[in-house]
C-alpha positions as CSV (number, residue, x, y, z in Angstrom):
1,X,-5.6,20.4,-13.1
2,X,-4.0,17.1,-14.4
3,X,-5.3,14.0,-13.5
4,X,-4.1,10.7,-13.2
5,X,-5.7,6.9,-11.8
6,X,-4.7,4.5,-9.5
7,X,-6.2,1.7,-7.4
8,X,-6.7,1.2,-3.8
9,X,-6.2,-1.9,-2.1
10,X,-8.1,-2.5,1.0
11,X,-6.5,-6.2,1.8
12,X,-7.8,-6.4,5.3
13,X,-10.0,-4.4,7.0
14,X,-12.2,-5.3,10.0
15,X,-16.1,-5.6,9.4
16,X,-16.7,-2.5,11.8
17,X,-14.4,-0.1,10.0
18,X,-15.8,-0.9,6.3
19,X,-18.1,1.9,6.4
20,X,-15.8,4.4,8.1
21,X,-13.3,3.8,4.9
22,X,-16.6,4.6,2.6
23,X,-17.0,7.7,4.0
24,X,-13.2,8.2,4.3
25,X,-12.4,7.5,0.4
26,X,-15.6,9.4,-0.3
27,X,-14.3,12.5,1.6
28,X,-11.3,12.6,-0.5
29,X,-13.0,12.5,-3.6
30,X,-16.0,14.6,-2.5
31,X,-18.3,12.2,-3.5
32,X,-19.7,8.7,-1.9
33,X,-17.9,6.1,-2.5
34,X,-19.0,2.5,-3.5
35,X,-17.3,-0.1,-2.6
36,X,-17.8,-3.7,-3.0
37,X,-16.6,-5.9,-0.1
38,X,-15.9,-9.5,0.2
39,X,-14.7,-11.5,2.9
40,X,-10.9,-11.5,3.4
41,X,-10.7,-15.6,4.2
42,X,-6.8,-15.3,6.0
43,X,-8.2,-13.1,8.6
44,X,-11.5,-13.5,11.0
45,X,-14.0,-11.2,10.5
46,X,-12.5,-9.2,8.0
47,X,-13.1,-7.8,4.7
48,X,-11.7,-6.9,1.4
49,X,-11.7,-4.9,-1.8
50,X,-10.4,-2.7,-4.5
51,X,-11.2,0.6,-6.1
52,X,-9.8,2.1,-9.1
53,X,-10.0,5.6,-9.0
54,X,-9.5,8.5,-11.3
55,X,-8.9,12.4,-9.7
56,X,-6.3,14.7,-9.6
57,X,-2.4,14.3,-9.0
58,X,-1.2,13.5,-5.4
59,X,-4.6,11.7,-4.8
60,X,-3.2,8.1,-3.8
61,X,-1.1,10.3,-1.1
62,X,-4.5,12.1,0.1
63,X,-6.0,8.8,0.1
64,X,-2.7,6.8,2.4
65,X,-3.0,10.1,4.9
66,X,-6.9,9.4,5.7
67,X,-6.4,5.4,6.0
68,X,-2.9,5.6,7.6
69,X,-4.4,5.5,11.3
70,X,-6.6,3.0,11.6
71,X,-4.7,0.1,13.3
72,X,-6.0,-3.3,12.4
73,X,-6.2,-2.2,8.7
74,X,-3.7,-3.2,5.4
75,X,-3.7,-1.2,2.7
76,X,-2.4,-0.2,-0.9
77,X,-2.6,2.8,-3.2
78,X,-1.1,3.6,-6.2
79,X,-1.0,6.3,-8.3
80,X,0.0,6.1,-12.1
81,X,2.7,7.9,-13.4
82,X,1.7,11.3,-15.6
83,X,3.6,13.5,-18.5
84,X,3.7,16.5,-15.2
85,X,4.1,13.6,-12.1
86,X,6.4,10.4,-11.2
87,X,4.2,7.7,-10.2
88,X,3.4,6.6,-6.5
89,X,3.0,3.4,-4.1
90,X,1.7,3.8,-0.6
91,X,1.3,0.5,1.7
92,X,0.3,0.2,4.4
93,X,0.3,-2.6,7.4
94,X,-0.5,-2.4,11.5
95,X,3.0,-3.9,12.7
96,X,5.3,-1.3,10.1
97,X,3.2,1.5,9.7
98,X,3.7,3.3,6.4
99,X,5.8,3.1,2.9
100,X,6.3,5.6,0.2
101,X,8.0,5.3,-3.0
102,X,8.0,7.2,-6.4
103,X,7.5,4.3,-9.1
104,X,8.6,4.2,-12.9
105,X,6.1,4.4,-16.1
106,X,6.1,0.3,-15.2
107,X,5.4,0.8,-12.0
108,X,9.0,-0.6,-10.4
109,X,10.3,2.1,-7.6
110,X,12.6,4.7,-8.2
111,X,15.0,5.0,-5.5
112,X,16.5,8.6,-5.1
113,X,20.5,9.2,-4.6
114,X,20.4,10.4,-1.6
115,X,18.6,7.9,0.0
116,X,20.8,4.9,-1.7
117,X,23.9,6.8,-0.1
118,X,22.5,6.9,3.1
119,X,21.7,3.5,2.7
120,X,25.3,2.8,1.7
121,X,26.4,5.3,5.1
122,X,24.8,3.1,7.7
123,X,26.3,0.0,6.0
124,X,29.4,1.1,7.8
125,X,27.7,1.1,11.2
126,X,26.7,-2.5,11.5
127,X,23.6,-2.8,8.7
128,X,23.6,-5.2,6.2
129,X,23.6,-3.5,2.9
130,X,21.2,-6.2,1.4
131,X,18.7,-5.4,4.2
132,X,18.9,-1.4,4.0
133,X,18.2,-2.0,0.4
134,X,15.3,-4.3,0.6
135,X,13.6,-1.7,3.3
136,X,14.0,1.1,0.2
137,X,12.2,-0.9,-2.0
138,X,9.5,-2.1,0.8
139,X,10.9,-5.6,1.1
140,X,9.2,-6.4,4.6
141,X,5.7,-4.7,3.4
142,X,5.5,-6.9,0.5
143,X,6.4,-9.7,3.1
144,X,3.8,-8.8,5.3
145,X,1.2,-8.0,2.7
146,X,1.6,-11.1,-0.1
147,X,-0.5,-13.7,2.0
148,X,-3.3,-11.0,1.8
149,X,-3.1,-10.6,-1.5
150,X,-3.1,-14.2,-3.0
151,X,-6.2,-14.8,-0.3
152,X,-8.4,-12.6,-2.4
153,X,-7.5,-14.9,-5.7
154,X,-9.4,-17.7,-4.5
155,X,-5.9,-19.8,-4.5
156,X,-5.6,-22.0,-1.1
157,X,-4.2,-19.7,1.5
158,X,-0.9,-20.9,3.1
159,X,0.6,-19.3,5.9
160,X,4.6,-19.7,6.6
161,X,5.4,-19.3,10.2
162,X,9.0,-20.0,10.0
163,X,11.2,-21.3,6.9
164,X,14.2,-23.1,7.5
């Protein structure tokens, strides 16, 4: 079986559900899990963390299907790129649910034909093209997700509610 790495991304989770994604992450890899947590300083009572990982192909998907339903949780996985496999990016976030994409040996996504035309098909029916794009490349996740990310940096966390 070929094997590949990734990371997970735990960028908020609350303190109560910290050791349900233990067991979780664990399950998937048949193994406990250990996971370092730290505090997640842009959201109350909520923690963060990372885990770089190492199994077999189509693992970052295994690991988005088991996390995917717990509501007040933000995730990422990734999944690098093999000789046999396309690479993988999975995130996830309470208000818009889940992304997919297949990423590039760099890690940049790999939009298919078929949805770019569809994309280009519903252009004609009122959507902004610009807009149907940035949703295929997960535009409103990385929104969404950023200020999460750049909290755990130890950079001053600045929240934008509205720019003009």
């Amino acid at each position: 079986m070929s094997t590949t790495r990734g990371v997970l991304y735990i960028h908020s989770a609350p303190s109560a559900v910290c050791p349900h994604i233990e067991w979780a992450v664990g399950g998937v890899f048949g193994a406990p899990a250990r996971i370092a947590w730290t505090a997640q300083p842009i959201e109350r009572a909520a923690y963060r963390t990372d885990h770089t990982w190492t199994g077999p192909i189509g693992t970052a998907a295994r690991l988005a299907s088991v996390l995917k339903g717990w509501q007040k949780l933000r995730f990422e996985v990734t999944e690098e790129a093999t000789p046999t496999s396309e690479g993988q990016r999975y995130s996830y976030t309470p208000a818009l649910g889940i992304f997919s994409a297949v990423t590039g040996l760099h890690g940049d996504i790999q939009v298919p034909e078929d949805r770019l035309r569809h994309a280009m098909a519903s252009t004609g029916r009122g959507r902004d093209l610009s807009v149907a794009l940035a949703d295929l490349l997960g535009e409103p996740w990385d929104d969404e997700l950023e200020p999460f990310r750049h909290a755990g940096d130890g950079a001053e966390v600045r929240l934008l509610h509205e720019v003009v």
